[in-house]
C-alpha positions as a Markdown table, in Angstrom:
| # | Residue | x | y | z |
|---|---|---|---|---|
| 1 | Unk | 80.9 | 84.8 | 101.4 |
| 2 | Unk | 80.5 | 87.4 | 98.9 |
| 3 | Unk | 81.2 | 86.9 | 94.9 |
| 4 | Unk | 83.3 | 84.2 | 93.6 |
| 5 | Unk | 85.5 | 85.0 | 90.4 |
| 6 | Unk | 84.2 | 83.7 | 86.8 |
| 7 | Unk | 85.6 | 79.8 | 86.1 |
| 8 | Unk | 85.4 | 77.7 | 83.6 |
| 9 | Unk | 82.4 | 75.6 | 84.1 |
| 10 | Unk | 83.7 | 72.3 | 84.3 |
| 11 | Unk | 80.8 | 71.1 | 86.3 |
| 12 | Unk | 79.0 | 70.8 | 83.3 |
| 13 | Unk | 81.0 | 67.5 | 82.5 |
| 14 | Unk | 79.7 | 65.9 | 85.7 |
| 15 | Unk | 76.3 | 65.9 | 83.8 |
| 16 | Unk | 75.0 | 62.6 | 81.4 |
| 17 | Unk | 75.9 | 63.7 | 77.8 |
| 18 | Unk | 72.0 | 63.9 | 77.0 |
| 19 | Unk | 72.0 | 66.7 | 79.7 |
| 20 | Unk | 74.9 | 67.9 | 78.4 |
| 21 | Unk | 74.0 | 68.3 | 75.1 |
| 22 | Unk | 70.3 | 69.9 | 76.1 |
| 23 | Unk | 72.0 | 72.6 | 77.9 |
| 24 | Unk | 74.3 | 73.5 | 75.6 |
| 25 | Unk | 71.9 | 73.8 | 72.9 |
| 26 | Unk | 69.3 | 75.8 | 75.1 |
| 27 | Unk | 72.7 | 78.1 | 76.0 |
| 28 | Unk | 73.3 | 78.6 | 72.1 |
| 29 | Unk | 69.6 | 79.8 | 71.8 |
| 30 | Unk | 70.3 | 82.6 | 73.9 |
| 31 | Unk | 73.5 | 83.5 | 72.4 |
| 32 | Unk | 71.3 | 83.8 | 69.1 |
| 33 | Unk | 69.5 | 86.5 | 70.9 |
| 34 | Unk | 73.2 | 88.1 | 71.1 |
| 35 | Unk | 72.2 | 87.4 | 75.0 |
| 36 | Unk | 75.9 | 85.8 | 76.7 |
| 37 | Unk | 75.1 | 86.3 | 80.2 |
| 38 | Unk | 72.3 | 84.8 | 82.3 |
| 39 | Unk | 72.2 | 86.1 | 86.2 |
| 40 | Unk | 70.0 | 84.1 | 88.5 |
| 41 | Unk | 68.7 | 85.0 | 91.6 |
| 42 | Unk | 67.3 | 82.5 | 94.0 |
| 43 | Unk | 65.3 | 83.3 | 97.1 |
| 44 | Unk | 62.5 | 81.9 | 99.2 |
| 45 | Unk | 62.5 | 80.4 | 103.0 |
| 46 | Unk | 65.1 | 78.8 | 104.8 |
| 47 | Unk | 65.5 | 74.9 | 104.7 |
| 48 | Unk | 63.2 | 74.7 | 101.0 |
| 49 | Unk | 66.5 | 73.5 | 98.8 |
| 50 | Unk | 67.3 | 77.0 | 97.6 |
| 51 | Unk | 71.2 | 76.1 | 98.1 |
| 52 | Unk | 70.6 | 72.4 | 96.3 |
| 53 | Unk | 69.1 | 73.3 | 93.5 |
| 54 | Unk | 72.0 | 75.5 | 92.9 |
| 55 | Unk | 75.0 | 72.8 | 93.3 |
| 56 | Unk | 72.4 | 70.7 | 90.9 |
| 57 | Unk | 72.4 | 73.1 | 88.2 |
| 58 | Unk | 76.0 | 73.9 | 88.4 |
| 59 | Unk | 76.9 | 70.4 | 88.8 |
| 60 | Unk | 79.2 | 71.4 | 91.5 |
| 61 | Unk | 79.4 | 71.6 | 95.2 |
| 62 | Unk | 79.5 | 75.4 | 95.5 |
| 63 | Unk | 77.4 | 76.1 | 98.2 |
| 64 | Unk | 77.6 | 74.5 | 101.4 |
| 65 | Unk | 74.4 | 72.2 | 102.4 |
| 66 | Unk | 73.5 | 70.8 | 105.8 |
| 67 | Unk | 70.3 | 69.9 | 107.4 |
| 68 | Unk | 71.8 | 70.3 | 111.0 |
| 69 | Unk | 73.4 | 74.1 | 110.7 |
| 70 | Unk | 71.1 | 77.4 | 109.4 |
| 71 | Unk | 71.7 | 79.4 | 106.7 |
| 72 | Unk | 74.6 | 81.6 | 106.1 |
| 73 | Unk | 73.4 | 85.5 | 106.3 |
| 74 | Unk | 75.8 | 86.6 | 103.5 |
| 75 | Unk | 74.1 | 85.8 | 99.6 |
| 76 | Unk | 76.8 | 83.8 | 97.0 |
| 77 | Unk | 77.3 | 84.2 | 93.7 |
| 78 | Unk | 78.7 | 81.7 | 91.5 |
| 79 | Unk | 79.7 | 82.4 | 88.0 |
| 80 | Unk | 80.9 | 79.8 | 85.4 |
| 81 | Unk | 81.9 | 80.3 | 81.4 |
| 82 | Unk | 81.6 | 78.2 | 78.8 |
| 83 | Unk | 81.6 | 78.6 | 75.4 |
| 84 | Unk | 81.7 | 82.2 | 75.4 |
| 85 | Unk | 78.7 | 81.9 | 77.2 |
| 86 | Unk | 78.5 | 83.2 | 81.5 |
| 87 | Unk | 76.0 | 81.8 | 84.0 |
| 88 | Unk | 75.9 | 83.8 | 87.2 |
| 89 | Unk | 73.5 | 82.5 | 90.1 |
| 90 | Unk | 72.7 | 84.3 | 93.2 |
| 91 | Unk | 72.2 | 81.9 | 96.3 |
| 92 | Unk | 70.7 | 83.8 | 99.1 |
| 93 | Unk | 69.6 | 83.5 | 103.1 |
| 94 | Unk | 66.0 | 82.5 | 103.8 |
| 95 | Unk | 64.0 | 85.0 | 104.3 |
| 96 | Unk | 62.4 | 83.8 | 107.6 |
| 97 | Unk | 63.3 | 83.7 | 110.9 |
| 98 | Unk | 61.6 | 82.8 | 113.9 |
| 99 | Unk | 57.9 | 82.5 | 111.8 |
| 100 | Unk | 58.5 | 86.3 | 110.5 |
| 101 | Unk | 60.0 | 88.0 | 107.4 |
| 102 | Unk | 63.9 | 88.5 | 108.1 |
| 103 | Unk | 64.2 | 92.1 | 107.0 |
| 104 | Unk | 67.9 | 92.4 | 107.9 |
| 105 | Unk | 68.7 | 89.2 | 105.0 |
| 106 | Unk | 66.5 | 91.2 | 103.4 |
| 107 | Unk | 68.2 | 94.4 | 103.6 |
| 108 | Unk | 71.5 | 92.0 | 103.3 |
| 109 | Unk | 70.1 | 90.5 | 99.9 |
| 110 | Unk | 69.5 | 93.9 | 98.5 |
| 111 | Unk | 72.9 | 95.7 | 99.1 |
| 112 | Unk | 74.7 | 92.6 | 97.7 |
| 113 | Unk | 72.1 | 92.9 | 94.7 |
| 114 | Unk | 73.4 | 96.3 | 94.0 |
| 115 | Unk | 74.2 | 97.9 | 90.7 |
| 116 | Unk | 73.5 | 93.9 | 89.4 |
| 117 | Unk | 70.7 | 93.1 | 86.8 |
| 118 | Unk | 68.7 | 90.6 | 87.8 |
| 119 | Unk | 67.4 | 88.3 | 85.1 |
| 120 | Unk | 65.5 | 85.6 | 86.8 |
| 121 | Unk | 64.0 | 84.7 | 89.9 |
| 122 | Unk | 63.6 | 81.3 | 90.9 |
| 123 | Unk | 61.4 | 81.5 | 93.9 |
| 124 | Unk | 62.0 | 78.3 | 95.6 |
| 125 | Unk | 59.5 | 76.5 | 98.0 |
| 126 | Unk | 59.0 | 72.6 | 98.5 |
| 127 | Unk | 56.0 | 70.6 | 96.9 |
| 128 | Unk | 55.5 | 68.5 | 99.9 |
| 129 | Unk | 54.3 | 71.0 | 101.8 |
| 130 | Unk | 50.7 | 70.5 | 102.5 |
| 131 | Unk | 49.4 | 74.4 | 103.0 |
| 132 | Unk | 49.8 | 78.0 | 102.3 |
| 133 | Unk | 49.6 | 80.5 | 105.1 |
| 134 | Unk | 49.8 | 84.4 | 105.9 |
| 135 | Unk | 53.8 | 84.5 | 106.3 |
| 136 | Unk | 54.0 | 83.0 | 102.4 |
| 137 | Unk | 52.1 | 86.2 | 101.3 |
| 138 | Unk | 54.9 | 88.2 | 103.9 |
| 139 | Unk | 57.4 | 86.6 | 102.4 |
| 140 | Unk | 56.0 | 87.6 | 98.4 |
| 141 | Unk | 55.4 | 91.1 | 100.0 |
| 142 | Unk | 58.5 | 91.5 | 100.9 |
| 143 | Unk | 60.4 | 90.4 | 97.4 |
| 144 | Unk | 57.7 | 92.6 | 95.8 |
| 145 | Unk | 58.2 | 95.8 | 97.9 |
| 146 | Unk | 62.4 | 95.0 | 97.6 |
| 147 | Unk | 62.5 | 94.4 | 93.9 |
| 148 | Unk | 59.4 | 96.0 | 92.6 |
| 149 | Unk | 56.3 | 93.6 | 91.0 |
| 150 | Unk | 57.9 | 93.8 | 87.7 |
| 151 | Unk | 60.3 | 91.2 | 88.9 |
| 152 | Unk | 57.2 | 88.3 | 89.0 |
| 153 | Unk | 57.2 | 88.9 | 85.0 |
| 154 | Unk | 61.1 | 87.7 | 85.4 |
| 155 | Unk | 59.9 | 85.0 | 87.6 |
| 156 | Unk | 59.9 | 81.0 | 87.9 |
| 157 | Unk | 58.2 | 78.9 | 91.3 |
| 158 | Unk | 60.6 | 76.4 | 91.5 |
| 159 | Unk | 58.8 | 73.5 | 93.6 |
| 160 | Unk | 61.6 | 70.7 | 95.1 |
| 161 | Unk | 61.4 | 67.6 | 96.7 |
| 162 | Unk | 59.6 | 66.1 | 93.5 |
| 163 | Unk | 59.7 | 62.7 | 94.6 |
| 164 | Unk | 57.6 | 62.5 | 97.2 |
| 165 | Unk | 54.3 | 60.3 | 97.0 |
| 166 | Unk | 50.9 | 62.4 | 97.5 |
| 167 | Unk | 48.4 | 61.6 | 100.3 |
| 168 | Unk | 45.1 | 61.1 | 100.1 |
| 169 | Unk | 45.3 | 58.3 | 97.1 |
| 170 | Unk | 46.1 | 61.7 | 94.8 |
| 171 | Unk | 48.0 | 61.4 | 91.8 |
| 172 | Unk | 51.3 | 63.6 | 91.2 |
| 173 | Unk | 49.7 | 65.5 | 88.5 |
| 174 | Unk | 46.7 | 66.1 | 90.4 |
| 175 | Unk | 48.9 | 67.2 | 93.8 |
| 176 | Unk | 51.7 | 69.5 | 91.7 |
| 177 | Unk | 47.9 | 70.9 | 90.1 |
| 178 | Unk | 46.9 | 71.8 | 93.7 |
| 179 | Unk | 50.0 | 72.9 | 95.1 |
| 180 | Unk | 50.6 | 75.2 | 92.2 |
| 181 | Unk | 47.4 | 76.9 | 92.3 |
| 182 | Unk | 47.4 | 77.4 | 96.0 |
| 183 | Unk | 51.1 | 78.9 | 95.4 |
| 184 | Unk | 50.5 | 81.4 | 92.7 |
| 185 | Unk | 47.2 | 82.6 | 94.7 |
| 186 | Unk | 49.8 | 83.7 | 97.5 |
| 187 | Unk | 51.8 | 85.2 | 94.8 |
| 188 | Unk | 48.9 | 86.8 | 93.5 |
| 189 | Unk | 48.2 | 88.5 | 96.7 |
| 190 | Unk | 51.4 | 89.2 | 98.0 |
| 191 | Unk | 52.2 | 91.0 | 94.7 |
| 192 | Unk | 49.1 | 92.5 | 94.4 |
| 193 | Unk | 48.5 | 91.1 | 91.0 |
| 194 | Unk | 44.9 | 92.3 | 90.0 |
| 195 | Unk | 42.6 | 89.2 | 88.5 |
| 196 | Unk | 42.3 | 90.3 | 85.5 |
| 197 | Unk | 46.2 | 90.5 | 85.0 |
| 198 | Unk | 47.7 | 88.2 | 83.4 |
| 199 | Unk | 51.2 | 87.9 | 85.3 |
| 200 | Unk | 49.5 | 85.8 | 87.7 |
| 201 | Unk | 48.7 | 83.2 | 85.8 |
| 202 | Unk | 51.3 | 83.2 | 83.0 |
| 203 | Unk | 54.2 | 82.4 | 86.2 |
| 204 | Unk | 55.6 | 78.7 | 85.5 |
| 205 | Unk | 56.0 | 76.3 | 88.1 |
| 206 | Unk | 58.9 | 73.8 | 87.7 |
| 207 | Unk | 59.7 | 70.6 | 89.6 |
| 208 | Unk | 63.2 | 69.9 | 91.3 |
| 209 | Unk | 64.6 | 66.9 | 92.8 |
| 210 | Unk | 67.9 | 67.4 | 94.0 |
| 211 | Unk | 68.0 | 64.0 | 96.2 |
| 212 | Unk | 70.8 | 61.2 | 95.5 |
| 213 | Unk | 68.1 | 59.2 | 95.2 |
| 214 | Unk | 66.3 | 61.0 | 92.3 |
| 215 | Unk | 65.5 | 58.2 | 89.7 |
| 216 | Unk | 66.7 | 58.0 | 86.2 |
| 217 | Unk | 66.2 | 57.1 | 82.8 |
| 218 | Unk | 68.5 | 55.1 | 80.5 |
| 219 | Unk | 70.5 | 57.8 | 79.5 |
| 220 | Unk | 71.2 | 58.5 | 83.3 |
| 221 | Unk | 69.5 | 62.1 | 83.5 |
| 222 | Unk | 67.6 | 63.0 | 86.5 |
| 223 | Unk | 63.8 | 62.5 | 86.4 |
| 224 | Unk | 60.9 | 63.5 | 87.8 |
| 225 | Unk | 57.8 | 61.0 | 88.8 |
| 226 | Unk | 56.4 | 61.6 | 85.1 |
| 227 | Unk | 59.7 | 61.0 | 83.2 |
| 228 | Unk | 60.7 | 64.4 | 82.5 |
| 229 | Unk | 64.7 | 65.3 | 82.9 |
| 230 | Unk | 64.5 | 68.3 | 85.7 |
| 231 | Unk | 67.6 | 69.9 | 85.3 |
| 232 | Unk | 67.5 | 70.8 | 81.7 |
| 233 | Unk | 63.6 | 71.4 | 81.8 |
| 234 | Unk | 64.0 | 74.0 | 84.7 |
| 235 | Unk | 66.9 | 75.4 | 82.3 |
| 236 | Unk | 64.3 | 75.4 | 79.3 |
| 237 | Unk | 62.0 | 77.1 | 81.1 |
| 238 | Unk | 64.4 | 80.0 | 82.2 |
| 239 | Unk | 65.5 | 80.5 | 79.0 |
| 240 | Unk | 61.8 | 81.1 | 78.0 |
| 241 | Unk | 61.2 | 83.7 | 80.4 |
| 242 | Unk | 64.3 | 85.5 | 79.3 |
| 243 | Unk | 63.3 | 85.9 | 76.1 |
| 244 | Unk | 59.6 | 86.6 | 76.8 |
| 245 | Unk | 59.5 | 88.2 | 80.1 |
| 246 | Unk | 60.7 | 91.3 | 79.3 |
| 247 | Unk | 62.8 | 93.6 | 80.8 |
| 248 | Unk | 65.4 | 92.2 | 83.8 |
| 249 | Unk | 65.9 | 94.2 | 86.4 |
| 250 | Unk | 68.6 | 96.8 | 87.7 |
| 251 | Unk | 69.1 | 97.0 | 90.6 |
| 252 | Unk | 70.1 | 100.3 | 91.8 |
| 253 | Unk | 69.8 | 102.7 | 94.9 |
| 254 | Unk | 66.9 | 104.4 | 94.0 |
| 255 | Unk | 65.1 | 100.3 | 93.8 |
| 256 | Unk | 66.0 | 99.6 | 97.1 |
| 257 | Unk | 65.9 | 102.6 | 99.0 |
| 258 | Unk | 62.7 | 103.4 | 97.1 |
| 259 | Unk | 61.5 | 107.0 | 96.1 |
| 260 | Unk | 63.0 | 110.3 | 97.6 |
| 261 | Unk | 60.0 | 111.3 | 100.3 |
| 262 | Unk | 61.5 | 114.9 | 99.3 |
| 263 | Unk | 60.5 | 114.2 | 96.0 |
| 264 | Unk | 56.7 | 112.8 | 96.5 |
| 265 | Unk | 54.3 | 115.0 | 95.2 |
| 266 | Unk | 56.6 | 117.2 | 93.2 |
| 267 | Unk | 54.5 | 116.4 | 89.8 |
| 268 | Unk | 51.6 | 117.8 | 91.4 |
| 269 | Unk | 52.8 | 121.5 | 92.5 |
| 270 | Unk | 52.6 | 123.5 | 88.8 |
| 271 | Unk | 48.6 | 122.1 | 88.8 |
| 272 | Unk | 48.4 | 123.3 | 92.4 |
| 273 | Unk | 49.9 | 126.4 | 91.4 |
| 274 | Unk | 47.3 | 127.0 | 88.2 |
| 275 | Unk | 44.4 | 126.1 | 90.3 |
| 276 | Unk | 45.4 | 128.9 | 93.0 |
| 277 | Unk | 46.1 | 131.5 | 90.2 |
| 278 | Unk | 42.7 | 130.8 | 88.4 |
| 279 | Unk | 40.6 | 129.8 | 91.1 |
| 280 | Unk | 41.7 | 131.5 | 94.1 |
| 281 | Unk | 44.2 | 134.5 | 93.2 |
| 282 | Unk | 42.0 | 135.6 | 89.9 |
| 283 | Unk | 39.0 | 135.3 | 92.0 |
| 284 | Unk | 40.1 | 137.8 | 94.8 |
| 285 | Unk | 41.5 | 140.2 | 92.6 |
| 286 | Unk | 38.5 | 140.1 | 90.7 |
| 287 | Unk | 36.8 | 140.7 | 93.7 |
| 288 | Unk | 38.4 | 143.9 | 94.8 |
| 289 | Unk | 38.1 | 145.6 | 91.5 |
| 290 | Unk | 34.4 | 145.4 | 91.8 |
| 291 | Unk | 34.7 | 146.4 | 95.6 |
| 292 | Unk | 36.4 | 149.6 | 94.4 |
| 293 | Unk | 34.4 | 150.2 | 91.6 |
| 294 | Unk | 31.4 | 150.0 | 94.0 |
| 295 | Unk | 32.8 | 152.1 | 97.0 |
| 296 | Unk | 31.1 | 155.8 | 97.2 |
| 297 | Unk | 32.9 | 158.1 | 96.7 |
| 298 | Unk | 34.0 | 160.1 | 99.7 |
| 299 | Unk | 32.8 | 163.9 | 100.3 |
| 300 | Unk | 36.2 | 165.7 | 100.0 |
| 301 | Unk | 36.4 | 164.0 | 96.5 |
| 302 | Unk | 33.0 | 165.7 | 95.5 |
């Protein structure tokens, strides 16, 4: 499926009026900032709640979830209005198959992506899982070399299955602490984000549950184990990357085919020019005037 037309975003309704009224007021912030479209892209692995997490912040079913059937190749977009106000998010494929970077999703994924600006990323993995490995850093690689590494400043790890209890006697706080730190050290290094950058640490990590059986306060909001309501902190958080992440991203063909080999080392060719005039041409001519200078003349001039 390719792009849905804007609706009206009734799913909204299908929210507790304490979410309701939280998202409506984080929304009007951004309209402040004369900003009345958000565009979300969502991407990670196959089977981490990528497609979840979207039908929980829309409130709808938009994208079809099973646990028994993969991943559709084609990305989705779903675009809702309210209020004068447009929310566009970008469901995509996993990018693995078979325990190795998908590069046709990924080549999918980017011609979808085309001529769109980008203005989040929620990279989606799952808290419960217990380790990091070498295709996590191919996975980042390939997002950075696709989008460029400016796209981690427009970024948000989004960590599901929330509700899980920690082994080893460990706390949630103290697990989410691990997890997180082990997860932005992949995106560190699949980025090549230097140590001394910032970007690498400044990425937020937000918790999702999108499971029925999430618990919930007394206003009937979704929470995580320490209280918090999920769905509008993940939208809080967003918003605070929009307006201090910089610039979003266009995507256009020179993005994702990256540069024109004809074109590398163009910028270099007038200073190899003025080091063969000075050094190299000057030299030789230099060279045969004192040659000719130095030459005996021959008899029949004399």
């Amino acid at each position: 499926m390719a792009a849905l037309s804007t609706r009206e975003w009734t799913g909204i309704q299908q929210f507790p009026a304490a979410t309701q009224t939280k998202l409506l007021d984080l929304l009007g912030k951004l309209k402040q900032e004369n900003v009345n479209t958000l565009t979300i892209l969502v991407m990670g692995k196959s089977g981490v709640g990528k497609s979840s997490t979207v039908n929980s912040l829309i409130g709808e079913r938009v994208v079809a979830v099973s646990a028994f059937q993969s991943e559709g190749l084609r990305p989705v977009l779903v675009s809702r209005s309210r209020a004068g106000f447009t929310l566009n998010i970008i469901d995509t494929p996993g990018l693995v198959e078979g325990g190795y970077v998908n590069d046709q999703a990924l080549e999918i994924i980017k011609r979808f992506l085309l001529n769109k600006t980008i203005d989040v990323l929620l990279y989606v993995d799952r808290l419960d899982a217990y380790r990091v490995d070498n295709l996590d850093r191919q996975v980042i690689k390939a997002i950075t070399d696709s989008f460029g590494r400016g796209i981690w400043h427009r970024a948000v790890v989004v960590l599901t299955h929330a509700q899980f209890s920690p082994p080893d006697a460990l706390s949630c706080e103290e697990f989410f602490d691990k997890r997180s730190e082990a997860l932005l050290k992949v995106v560190r290094l699949g980025a090549r984000i230097k140590k001394q950058d910032s970007l690498g640490s400044s990425i937020p990590v937000a918790l999702v549950e999108n499971s029925g059986r999430c618990n919930k306060n007394e206003s009937g909001e979704k929470v995580l184990p320490n209280g918090t309501a999920w769905i509008p902190d993940l939208v809080k958080t967003v918003i605070k990357v929009v307006l201090d992440g910089g610039k979003s991203i266009f995507v256009d063909e020179k993005l994702i085919e990256g540069p024109n080999p004809n074109d590398r080392g163009k910028m270099w060719i007038p200073l190899i020019l003025g080091f063969q005039y000075f050094f190299v041409v000057k030299w030789i001519k230099q060279a045969i005037k004192e040659d000719i200078a130095s030459e005996k003349k021959s008899k029949w001039e004399l």
